[in-house]
Structure formats: structure tokens, C-alpha cells
PyMOL CGO cylinders between C-alpha atoms (Angstrom):
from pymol import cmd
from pymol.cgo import CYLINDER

trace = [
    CYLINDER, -10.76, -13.65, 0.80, -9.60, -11.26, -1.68, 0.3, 1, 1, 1, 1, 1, 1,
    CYLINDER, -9.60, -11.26, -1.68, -5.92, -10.99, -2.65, 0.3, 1, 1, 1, 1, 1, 1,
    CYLINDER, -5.92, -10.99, -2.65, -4.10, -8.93, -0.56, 0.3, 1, 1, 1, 1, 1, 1,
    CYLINDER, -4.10, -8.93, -0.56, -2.62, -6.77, -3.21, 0.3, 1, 1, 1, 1, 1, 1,
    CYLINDER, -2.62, -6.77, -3.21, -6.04, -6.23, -4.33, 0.3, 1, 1, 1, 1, 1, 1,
    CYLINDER, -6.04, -6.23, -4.33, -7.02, -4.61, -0.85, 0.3, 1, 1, 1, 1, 1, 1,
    CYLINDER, -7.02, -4.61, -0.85, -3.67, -2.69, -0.92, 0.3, 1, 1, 1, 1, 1, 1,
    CYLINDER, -3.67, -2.69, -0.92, -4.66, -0.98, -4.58, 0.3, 1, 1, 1, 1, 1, 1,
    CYLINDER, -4.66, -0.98, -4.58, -7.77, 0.37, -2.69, 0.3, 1, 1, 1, 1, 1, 1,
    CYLINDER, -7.77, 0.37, -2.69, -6.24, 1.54, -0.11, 0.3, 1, 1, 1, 1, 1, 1,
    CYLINDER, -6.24, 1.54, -0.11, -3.50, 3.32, -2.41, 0.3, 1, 1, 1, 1, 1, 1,
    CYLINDER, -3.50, 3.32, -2.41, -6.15, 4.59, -4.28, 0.3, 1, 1, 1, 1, 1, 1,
    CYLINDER, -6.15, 4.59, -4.28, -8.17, 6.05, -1.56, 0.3, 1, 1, 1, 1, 1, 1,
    CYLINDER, -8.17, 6.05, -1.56, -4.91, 7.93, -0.24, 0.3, 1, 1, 1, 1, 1, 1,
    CYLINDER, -4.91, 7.93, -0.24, -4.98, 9.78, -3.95, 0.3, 1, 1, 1, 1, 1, 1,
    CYLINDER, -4.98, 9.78, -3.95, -8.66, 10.61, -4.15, 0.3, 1, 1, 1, 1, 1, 1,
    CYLINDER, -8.66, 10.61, -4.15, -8.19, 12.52, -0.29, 0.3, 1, 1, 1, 1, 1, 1,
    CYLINDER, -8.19, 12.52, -0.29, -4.97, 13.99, -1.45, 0.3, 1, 1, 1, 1, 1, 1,
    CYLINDER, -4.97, 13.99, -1.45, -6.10, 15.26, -4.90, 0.3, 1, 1, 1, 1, 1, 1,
    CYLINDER, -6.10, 15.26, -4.90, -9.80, 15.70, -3.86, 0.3, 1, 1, 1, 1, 1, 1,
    CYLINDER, -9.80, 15.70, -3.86, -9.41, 19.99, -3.45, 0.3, 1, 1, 1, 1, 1, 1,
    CYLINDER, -9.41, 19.99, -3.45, -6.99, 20.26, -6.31, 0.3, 1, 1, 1, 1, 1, 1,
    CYLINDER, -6.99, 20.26, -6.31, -9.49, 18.33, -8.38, 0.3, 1, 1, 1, 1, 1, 1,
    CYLINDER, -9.49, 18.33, -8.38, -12.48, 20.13, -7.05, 0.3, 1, 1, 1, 1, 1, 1,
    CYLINDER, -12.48, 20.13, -7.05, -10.83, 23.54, -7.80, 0.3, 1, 1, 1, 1, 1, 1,
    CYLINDER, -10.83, 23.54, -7.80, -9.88, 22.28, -11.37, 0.3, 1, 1, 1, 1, 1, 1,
    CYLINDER, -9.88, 22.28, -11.37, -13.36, 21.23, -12.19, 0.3, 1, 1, 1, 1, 1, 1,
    CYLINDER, -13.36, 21.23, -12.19, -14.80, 24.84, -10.80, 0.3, 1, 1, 1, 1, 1, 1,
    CYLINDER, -14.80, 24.84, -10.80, -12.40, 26.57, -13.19, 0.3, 1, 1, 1, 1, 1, 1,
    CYLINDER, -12.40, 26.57, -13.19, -13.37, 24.28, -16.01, 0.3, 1, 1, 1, 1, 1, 1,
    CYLINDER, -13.37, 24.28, -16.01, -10.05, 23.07, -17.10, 0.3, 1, 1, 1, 1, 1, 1,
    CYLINDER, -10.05, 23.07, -17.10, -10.20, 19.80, -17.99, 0.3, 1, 1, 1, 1, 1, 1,
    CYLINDER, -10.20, 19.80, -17.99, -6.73, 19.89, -19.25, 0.3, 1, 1, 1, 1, 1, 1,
    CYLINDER, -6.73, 19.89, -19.25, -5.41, 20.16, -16.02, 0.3, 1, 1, 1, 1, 1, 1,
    CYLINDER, -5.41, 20.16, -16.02, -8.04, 17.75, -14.41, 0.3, 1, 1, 1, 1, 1, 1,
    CYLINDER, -8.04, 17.75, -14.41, -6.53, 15.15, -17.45, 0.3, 1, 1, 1, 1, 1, 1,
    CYLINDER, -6.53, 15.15, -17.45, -2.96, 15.98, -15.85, 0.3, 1, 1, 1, 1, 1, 1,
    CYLINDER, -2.96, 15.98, -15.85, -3.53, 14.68, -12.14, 0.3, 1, 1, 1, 1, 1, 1,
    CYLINDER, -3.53, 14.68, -12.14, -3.22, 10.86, -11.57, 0.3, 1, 1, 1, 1, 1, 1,
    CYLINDER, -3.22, 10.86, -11.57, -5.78, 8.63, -13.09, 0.3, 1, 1, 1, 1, 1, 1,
    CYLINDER, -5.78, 8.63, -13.09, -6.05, 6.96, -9.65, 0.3, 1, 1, 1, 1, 1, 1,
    CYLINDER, -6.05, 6.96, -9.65, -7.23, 10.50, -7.98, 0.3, 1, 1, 1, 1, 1, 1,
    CYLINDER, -7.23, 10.50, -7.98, -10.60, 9.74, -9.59, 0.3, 1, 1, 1, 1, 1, 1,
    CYLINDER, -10.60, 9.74, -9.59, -13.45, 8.77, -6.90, 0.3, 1, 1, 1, 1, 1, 1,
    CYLINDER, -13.45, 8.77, -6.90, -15.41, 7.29, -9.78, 0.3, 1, 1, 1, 1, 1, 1,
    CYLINDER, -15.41, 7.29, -9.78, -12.40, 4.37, -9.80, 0.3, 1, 1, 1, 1, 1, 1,
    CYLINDER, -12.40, 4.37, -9.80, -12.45, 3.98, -5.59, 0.3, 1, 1, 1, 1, 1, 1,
    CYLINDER, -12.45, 3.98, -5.59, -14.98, 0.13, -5.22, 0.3, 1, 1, 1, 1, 1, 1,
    CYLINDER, -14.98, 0.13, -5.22, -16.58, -0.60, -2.03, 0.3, 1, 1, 1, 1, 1, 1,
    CYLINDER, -16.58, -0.60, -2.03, -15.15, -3.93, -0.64, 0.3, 1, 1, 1, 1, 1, 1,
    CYLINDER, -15.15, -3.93, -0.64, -15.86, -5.59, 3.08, 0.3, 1, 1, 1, 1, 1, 1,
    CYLINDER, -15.86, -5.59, 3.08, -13.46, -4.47, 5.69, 0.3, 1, 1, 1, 1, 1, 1,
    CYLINDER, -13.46, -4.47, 5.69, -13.01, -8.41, 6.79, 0.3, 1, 1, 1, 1, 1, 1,
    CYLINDER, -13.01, -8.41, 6.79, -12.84, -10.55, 3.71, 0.3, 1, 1, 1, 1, 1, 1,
    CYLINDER, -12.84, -10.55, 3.71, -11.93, -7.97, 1.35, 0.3, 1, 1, 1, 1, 1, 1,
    CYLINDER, -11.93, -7.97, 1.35, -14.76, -9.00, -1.40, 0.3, 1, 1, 1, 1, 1, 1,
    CYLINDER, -14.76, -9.00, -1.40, -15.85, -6.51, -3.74, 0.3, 1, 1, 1, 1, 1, 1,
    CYLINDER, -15.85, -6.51, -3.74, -19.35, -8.08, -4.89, 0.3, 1, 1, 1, 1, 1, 1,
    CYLINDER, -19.35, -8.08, -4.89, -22.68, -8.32, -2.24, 0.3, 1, 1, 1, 1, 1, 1,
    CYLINDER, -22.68, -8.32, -2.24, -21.34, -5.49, -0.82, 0.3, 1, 1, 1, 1, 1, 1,
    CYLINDER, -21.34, -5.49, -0.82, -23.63, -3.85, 2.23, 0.3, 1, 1, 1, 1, 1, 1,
    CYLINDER, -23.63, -3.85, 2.23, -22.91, -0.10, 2.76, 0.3, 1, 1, 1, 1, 1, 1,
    CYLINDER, -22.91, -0.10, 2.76, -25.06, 0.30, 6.00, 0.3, 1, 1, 1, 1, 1, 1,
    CYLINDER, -25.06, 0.30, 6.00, -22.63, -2.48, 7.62, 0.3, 1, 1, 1, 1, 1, 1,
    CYLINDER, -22.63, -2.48, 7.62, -18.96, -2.03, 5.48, 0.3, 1, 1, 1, 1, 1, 1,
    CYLINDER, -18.96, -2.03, 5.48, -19.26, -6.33, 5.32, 0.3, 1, 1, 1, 1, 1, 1,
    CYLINDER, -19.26, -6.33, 5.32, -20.13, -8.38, 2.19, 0.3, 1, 1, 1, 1, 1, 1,
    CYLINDER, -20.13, -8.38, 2.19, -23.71, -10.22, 2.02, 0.3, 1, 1, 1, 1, 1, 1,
    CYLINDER, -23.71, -10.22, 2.02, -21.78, -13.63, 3.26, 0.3, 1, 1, 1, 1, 1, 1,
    CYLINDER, -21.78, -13.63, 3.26, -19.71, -12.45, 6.30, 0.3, 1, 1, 1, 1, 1, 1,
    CYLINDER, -19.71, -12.45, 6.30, -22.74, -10.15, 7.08, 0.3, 1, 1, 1, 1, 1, 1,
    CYLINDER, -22.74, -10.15, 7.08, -24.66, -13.22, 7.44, 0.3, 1, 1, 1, 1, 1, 1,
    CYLINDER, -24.66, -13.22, 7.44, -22.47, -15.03, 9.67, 0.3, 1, 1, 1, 1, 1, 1,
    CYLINDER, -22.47, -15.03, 9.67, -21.63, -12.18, 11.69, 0.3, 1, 1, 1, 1, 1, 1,
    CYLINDER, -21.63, -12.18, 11.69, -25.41, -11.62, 12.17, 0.3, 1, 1, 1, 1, 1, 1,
    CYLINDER, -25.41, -11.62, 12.17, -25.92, -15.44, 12.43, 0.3, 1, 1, 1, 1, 1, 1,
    CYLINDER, -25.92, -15.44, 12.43, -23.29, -15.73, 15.67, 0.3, 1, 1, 1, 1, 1, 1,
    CYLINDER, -23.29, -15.73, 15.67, -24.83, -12.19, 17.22, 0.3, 1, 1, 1, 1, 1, 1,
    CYLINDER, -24.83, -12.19, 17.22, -22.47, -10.36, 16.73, 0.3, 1, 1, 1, 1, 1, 1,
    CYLINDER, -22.47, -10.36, 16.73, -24.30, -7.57, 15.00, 0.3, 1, 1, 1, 1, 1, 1,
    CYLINDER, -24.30, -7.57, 15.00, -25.98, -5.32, 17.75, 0.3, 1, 1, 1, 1, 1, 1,
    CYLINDER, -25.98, -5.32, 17.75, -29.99, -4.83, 16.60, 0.3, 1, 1, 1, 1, 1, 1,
    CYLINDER, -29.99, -4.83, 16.60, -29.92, -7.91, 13.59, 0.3, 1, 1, 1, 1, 1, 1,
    CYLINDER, -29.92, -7.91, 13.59, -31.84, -10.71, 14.39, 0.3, 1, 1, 1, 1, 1, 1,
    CYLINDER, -31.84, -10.71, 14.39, -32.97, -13.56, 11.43, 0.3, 1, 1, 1, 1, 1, 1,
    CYLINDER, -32.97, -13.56, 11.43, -36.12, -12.87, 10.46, 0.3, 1, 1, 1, 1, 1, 1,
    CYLINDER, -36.12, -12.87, 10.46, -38.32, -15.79, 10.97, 0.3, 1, 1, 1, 1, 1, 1,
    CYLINDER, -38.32, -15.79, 10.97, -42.21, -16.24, 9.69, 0.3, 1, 1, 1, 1, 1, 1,
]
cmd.load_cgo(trace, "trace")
């Protein structure tokens, strides 16, 4: 489980990229990069990381499912992932 100040920081930061995301866009168009270096470093999507919405781990990270590779695997393991089944050969 990841910290949970770790999961709040994402969060924070994916308030700022929604609420600078048409400033930003409309700064870029123009071409001023002076006042794209003014806004909050934090309003950058580049700096927004995928983690799992259960465990909160950053790494093994499956965007089909929003879950890391080791609760995906449970989850799937106990059924309770409509349509995944192990594969077996």
C-alpha cells in the first residue's frame, strides 16, 4: 500500500491539471511560454502518474483495469473481474 500522502499529492495534482488545463491550452496556442512558466508547476499533465485505485502503487500499473499487476491478479484470481479467466494450456 502506498503512503497515503502519496495518493493525496495525486489527487491534488489532478485537481490543478483540470483547473489550469484551458488556461494552459490557450497559453500554449498563443505561444507564450512566459506565461505557461507562470502557472503552477503542478498544472503540468506530464507530472500526473498512473497509480491503482485500491493499493495506491505506482509501478505494474494496468490502464485497461485502473489496478496494479498484483491486485489485478488477485482480483482476477477470486472472480471478481467480469470476462478474466487464468489462462491455462
Amino acid at each position: 500500500m502506498a503512503k497515503e500522502s502519496m495518493k493525496a499529492r495525486e489527487v491534488k495534482r489532478a485537481k490543478l491539471v483540470k483547473k489550469y488545463e484551458a488556461k494552459r491550452a490557450r497559453l500554449k496556442e498563443e505561444g507564450d511560454f512566459v506565461g505557461l512558466s507562470r502557472l503552477p508547476r503542478n498544472s503540468n499533465p506530464i507530472r500526473l502518474h498512473n497509480r491503482c485505485m485500491i493499493t495506491g502503487r505506482p509501478r505494474g500499473y494496468m490502464r485497461q483495469f485502473g489496478l496494479s499487476r498484483i491486485t489485478f491478479r488477485e482480483m482476477a484470481s477470486a472472480g471478481l473481474i467480469p470476462g478474466v479467466k487464468k489462462a491455462s494450456w
